[in-house]
PAKETOR-461028 format. One record per residue (C-alpha): x, y, z; residue number from 1; residue in three letters. Coordinates in Angstrom, 1 decimal, padded with zeros to 4 digits. Layout:
<nodes>
((X,Y,Z),NUM,'ALA'),
...
</nodes>
This chain:
<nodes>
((-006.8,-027.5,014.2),1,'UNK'),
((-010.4,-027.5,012.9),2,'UNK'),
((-012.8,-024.6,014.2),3,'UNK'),
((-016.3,-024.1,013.0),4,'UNK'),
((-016.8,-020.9,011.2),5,'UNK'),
((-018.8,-018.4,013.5),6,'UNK'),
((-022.3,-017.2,012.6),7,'UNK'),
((-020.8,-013.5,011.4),8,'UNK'),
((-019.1,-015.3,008.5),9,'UNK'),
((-022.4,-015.8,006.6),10,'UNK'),
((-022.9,-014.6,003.3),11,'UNK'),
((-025.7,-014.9,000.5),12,'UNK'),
((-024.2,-017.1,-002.1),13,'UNK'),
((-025.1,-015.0,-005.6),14,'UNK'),
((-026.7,-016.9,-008.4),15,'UNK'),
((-024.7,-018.2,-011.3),16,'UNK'),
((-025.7,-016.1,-013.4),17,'UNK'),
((-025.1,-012.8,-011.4),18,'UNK'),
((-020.9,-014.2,-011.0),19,'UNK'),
((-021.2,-015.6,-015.0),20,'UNK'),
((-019.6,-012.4,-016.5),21,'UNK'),
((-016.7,-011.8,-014.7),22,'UNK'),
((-016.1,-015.7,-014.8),23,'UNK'),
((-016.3,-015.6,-018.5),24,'UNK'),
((-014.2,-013.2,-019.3),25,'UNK'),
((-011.3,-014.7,-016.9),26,'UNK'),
((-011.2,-017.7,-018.9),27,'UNK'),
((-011.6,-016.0,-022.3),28,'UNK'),
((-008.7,-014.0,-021.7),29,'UNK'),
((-006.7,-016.6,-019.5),30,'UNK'),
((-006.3,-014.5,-016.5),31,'UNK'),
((-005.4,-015.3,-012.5),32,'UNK'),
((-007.3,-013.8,-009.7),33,'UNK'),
((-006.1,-013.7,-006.3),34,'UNK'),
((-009.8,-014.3,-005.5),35,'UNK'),
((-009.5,-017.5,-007.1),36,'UNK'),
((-006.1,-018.9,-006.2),37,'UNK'),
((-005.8,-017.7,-002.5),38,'UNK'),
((-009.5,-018.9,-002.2),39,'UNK'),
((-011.3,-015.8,-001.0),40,'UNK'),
((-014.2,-015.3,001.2),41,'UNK'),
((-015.7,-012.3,-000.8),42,'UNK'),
((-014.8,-014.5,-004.5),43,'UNK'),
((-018.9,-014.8,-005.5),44,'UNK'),
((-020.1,-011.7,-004.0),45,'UNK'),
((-016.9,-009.7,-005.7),46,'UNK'),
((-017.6,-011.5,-009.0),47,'UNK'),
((-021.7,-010.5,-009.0),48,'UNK'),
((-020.4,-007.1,-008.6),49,'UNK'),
((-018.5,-007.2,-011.8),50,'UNK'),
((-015.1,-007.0,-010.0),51,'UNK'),
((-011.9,-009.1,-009.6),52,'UNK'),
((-008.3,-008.5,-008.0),53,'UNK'),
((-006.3,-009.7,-011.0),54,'UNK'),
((-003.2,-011.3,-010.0),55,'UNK'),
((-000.4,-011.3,-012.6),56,'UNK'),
((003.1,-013.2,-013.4),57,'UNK'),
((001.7,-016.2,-013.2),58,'UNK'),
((-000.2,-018.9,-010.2),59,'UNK'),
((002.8,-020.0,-008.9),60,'UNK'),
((005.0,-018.1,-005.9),61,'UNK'),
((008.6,-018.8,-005.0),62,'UNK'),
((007.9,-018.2,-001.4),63,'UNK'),
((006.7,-020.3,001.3),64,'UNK'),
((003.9,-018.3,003.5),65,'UNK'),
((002.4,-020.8,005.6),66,'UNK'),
((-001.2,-018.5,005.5),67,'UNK'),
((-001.5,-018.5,001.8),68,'UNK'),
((-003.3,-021.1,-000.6),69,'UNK'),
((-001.5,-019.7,-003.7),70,'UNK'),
((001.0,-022.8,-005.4),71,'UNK'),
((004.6,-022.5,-004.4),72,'UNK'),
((007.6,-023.6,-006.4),73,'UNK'),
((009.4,-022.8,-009.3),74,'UNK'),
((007.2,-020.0,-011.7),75,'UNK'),
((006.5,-020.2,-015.4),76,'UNK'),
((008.3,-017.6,-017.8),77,'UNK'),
((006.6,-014.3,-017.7),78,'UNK'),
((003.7,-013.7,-020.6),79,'UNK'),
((004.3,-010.6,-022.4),80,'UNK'),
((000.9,-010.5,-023.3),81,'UNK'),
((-001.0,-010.7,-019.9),82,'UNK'),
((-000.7,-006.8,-019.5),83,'UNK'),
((-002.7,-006.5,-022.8),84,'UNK'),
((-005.3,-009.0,-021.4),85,'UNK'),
((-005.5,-007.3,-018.3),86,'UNK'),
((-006.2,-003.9,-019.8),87,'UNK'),
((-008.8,-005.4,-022.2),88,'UNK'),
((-010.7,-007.1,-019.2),89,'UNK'),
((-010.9,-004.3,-017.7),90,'UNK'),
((-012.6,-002.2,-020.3),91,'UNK'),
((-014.6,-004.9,-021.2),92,'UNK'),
((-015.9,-005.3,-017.5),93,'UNK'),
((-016.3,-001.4,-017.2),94,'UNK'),
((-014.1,-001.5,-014.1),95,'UNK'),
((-013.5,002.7,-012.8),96,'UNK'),
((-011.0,001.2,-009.9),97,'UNK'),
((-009.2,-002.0,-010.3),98,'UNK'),
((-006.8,-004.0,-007.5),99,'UNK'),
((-004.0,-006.0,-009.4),100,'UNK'),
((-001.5,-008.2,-007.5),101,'UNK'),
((001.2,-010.8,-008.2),102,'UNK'),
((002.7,-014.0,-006.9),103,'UNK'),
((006.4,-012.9,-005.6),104,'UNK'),
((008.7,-013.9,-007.8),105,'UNK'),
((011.8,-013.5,-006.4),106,'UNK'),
((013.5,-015.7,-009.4),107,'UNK'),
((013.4,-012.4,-011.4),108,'UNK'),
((016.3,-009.8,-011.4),109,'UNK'),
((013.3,-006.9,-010.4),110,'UNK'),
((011.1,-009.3,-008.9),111,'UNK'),
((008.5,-008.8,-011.7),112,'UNK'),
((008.3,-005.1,-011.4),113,'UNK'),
((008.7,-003.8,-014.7),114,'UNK'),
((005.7,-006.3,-015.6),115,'UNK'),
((004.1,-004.1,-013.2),116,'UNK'),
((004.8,-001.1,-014.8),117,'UNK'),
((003.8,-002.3,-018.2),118,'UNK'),
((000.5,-003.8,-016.7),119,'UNK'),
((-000.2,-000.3,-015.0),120,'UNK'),
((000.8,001.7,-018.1),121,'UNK'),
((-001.3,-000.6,-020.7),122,'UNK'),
((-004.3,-000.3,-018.2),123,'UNK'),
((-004.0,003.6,-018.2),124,'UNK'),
((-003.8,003.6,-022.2),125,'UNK'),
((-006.5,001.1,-022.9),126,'UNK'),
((-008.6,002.8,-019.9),127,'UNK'),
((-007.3,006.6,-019.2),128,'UNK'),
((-010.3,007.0,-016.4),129,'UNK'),
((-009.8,003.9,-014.6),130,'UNK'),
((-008.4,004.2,-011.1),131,'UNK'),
((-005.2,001.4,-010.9),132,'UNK'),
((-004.1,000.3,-007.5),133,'UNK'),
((-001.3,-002.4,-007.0),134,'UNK'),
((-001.0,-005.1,-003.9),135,'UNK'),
((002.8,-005.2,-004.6),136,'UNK'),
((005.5,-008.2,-002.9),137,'UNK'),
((008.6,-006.8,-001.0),138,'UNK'),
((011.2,-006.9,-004.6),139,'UNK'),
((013.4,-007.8,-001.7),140,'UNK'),
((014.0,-004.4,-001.1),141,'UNK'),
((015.3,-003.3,-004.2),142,'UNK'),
((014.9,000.5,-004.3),143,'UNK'),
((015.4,000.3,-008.5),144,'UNK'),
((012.0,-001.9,-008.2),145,'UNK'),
((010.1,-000.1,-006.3),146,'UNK'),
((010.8,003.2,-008.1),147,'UNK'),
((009.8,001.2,-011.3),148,'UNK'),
((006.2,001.0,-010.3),149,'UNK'),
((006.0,004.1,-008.4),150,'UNK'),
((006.9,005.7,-012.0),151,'UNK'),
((004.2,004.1,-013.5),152,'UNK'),
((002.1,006.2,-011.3),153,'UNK'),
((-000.6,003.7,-009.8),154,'UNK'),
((-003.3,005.3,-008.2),155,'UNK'),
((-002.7,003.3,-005.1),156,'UNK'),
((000.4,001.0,-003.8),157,'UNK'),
((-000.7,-001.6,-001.4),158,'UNK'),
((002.4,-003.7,000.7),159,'UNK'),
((000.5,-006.1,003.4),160,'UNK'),
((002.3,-006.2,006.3),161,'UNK'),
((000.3,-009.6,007.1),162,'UNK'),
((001.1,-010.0,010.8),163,'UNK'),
((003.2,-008.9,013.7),164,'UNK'),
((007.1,-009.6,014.4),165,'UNK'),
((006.8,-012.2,016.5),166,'UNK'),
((004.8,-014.3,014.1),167,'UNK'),
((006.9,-014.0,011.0),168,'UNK'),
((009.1,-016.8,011.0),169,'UNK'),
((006.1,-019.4,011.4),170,'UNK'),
((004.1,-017.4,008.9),171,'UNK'),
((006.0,-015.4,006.5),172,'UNK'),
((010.0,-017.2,006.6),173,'UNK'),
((011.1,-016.0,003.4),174,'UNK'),
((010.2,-012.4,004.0),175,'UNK'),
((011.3,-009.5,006.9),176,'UNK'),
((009.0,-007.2,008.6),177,'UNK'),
((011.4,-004.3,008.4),178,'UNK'),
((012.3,-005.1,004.9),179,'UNK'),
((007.9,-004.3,004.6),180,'UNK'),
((008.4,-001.5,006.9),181,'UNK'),
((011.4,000.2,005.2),182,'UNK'),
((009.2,-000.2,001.6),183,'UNK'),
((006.0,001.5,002.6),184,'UNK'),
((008.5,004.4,003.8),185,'UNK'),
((010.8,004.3,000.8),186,'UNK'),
((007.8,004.8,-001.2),187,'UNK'),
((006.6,007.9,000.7),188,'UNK'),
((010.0,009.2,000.4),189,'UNK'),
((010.2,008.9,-003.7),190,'UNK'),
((006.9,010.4,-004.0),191,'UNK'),
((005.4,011.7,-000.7),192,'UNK'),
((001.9,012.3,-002.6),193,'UNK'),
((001.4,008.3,-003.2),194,'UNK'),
((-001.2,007.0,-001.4),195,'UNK'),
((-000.3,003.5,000.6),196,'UNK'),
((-001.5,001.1,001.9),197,'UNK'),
((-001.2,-002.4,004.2),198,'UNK'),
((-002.7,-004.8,005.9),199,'UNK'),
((-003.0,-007.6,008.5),200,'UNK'),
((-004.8,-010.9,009.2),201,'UNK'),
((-006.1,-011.5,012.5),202,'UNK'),
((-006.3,-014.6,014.5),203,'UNK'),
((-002.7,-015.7,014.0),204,'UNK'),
((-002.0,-015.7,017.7),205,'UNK'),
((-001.1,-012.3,017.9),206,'UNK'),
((-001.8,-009.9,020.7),207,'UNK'),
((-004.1,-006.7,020.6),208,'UNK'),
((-001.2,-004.5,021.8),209,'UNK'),
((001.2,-006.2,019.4),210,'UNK'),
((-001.3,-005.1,016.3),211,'UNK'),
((-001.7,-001.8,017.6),212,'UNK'),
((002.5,-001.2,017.5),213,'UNK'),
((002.2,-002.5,014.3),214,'UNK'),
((-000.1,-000.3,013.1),215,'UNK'),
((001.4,002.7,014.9),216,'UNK'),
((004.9,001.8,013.1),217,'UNK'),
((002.9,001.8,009.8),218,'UNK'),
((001.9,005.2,010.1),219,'UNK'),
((005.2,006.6,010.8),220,'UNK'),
((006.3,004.5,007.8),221,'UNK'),
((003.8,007.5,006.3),222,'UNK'),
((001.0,004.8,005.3),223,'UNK'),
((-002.2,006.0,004.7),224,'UNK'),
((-004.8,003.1,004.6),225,'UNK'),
((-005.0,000.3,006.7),226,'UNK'),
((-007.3,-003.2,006.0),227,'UNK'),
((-008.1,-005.7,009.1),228,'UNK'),
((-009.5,-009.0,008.3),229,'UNK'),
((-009.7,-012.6,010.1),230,'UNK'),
((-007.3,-015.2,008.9),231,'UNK'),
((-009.1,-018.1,007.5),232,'UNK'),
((-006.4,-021.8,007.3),233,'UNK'),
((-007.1,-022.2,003.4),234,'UNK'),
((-006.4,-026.3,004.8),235,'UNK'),
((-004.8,-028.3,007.7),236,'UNK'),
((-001.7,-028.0,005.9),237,'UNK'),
((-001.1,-024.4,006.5),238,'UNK'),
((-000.9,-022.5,009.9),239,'UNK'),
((-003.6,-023.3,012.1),240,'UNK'),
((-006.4,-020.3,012.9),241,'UNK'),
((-006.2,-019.6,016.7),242,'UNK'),
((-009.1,-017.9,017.1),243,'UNK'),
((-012.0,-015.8,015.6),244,'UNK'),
((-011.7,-012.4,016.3),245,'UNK'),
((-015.4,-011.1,016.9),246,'UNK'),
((-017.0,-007.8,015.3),247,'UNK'),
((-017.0,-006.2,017.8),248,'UNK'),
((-013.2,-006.4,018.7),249,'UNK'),
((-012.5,-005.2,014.7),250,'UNK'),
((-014.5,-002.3,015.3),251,'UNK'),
((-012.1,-001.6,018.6),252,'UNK'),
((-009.2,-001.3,015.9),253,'UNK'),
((-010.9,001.8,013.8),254,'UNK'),
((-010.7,004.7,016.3),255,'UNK'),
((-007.2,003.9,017.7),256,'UNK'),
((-006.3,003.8,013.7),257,'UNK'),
((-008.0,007.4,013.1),258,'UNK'),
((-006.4,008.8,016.2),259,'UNK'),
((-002.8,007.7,014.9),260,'UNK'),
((-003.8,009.8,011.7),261,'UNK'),
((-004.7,006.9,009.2),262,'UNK'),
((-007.1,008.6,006.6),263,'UNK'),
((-009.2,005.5,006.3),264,'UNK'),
((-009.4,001.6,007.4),265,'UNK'),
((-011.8,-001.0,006.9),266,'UNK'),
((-011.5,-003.4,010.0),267,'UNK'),
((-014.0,-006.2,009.8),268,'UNK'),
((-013.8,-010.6,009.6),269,'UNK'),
((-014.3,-010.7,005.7),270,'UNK'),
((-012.4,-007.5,005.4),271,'UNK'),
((-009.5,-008.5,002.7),272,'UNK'),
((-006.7,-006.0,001.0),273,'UNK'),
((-008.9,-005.0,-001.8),274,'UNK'),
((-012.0,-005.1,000.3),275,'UNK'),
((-014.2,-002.1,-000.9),276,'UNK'),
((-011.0,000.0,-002.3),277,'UNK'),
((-012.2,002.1,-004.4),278,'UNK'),
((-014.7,003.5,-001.4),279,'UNK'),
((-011.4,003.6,000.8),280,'UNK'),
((-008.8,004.9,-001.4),281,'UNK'),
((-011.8,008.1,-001.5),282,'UNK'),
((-010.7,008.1,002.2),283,'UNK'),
((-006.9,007.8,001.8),284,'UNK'),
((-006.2,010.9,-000.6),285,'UNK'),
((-005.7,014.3,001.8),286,'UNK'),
((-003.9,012.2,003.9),287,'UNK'),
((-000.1,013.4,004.5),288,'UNK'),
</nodes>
C-alpha cells in the first residue's frame, strides 16, 4: 500500500560536507548505525550534527519484525573489538550523550548482553564524562541479562514497546508485549534510580485509546520517558502504513503523558527512540 508522504515530513537535506565527518569515521572504524540500517528519517540531519545511534553485534537480527528494514537471518560471530571501536568513535566525534543499540540476537546464551556491558564500560573508560544510554532487545526475559547491563550502569535503558497488543503478532511475532512490559519493571525493581525509557510507532492501525493504555501500563511499569513517532513501510514488503498521524494529533499525546507522571516525551512524525535524547533524558532524571 503506497501513500504519498505528507508536507510535515520535509526536511532540509544537509550538504555533504556537513554529514562527511560522522560518515568517515563509521567506515574508518567499521561501525553499524541504526540510522543507517533501519533507514532513518533524521540519518543526514543526525549525521550534520556530529551524532549517530551506533548499533552493535552485528547488521543482521534473528527476529522477524515486519516494521523493521534491519537484515534478518542467521548473525555473524560477535567482534570483540567493536566495543573498543565504539568508545574511540565516540571520543573522536566529541559525543557528551551517545544512543547505542543492537540487532536482537537471540542465538546467544545472554542475547548479546554482556557485549553490552563491555561496550558501556569501555565507553565510560575511554570517555568518563560521556552520558551512555542503551536501546536494549527483550534478552527474552532473562533476568541474568538484564541485570548484566543495568550493572554496567548506563545512563539511560531504553526497551521500545513499538505498538499496542492487538498488533503484535502481525508486527512483532517473535516477541511478547508483556515479556516488554515485565522488563521495563524488572529494571525499575533492580535499581529503582535507572532512568527508562520506550517507545511506539504510530500509524500501524492502532487506536488512540489503545496507545493511551499502553502508555498508561508503561508508567506503572515505572518508566520514565516516552518517544512517539509515525511509522514509515521501509518497502512494500514489510507491513503496510495505514495512515499518517498529523501534528496535531502527536501533540494530543503529550499532556495525557505528563498527567500519568512521565517526566518527559517527545511526541512528534519524525520523532524516533533516540530523537533529541540527551535534551530528554535532562527531563527524565527526578522522575520516580
Amino acid at each position: 500500500m503506497g501513500k504519498r508522504l505528507p508536507d510535515w515530513f520535509k526536511q532540509r537535506i544537509p550538504r555533504v560536507d556537513e554529514i562527511a565527518d560522522v560518515s568517515y569515521v563509521l567506515r574508518d572504524l567499521k561501525l553499524n548505525t541504526v540510522c543507517q540500517s533501519a533507514l532513518c528519517p533524521n540519518m543526514c540531519q543526525c549525521f550534520a550534527k556530529k551524532t549517530a545511534t551506533f548499533m552493535i553485534m552485528g547488521d543482521v537480527c534473528t527476529r522477524n519484525c515486519t516494521f523493521c528494514a534491519i537484515t534478518k537471518g542467521k548473525p555473524s560471530p560477535l567482534d570483540n573489538g567493536e566495543p573498543e571501536r565504539i568508545a574511540t568513535a565516540v571520543k573522536r566525534l566529541g559525543l557528551e550523550y551517545v544512543v547505542i543499540t543492537s540487532v536482537t540476537r537471540d542465538d546467544l546464551d545472554d542475547g548479546g548482553a554482556s557485549h553490552f556491558a563491555r561496550t558501556i564500560e569501555t565507553v565510560r573508560l575511554v570517555c568518563p564524562g560521556t552520558k551512555v544510554e542503551v536501546l536494549i532487545p527483550d534478552f527474552q526475559g532473562l533476568d541474568a541479562a538484564i541485570e548484566t547491563v543495568i550493572n554496567a550502569k548506563p545512563s539511560v535503558i531504553n526497551h521500545n514497546i513499538e505498538t499496542v497488543p492487538r498488533l503484535y503478532s502481525q508486527v512483532r511475532p517473535l516477541a511478547g508485549y508483556r515479556r516488554s512490559l515485565d522488563l521495563l519493571s524488572s529494571i525499575k525493581k533492580i535499581d529503582p534510580g535507572m532512568v527508562t525509557k520506550s517507545g511506539l510507532m504510530l500509524g500501524l492501525g492502532e487506536k488512540r485509546e489503545e496507545v493511551i493504555e499502553v502508555m498508561k501500563e508503561l508508567r506503572k511499569a515505572g518508566c520514565n520517558l516516552i518517544t512517539l513517532g509515525q511509522y514509515l513501510a521501509p518497502s512494500s514488503q514489510h507491513h503496510p502504513v495505514i495512515n499518517y498521524v498529523t501534528p496535531k494529533e502527536f501533540s494530543g499525546y503529550i499532556q495525557p503523558a505528563l498527567e500519568m507522571g512521565f517526566s518527559g516525551i517527545a511526541s512528534a512524525p519524525l520523532v524516533r527512540s533516540s530523537y533529541k535524547a540527551a535534551e530528554l533524558y535532562q527531563q527524565g532524571r527526578p522522575c520516580a
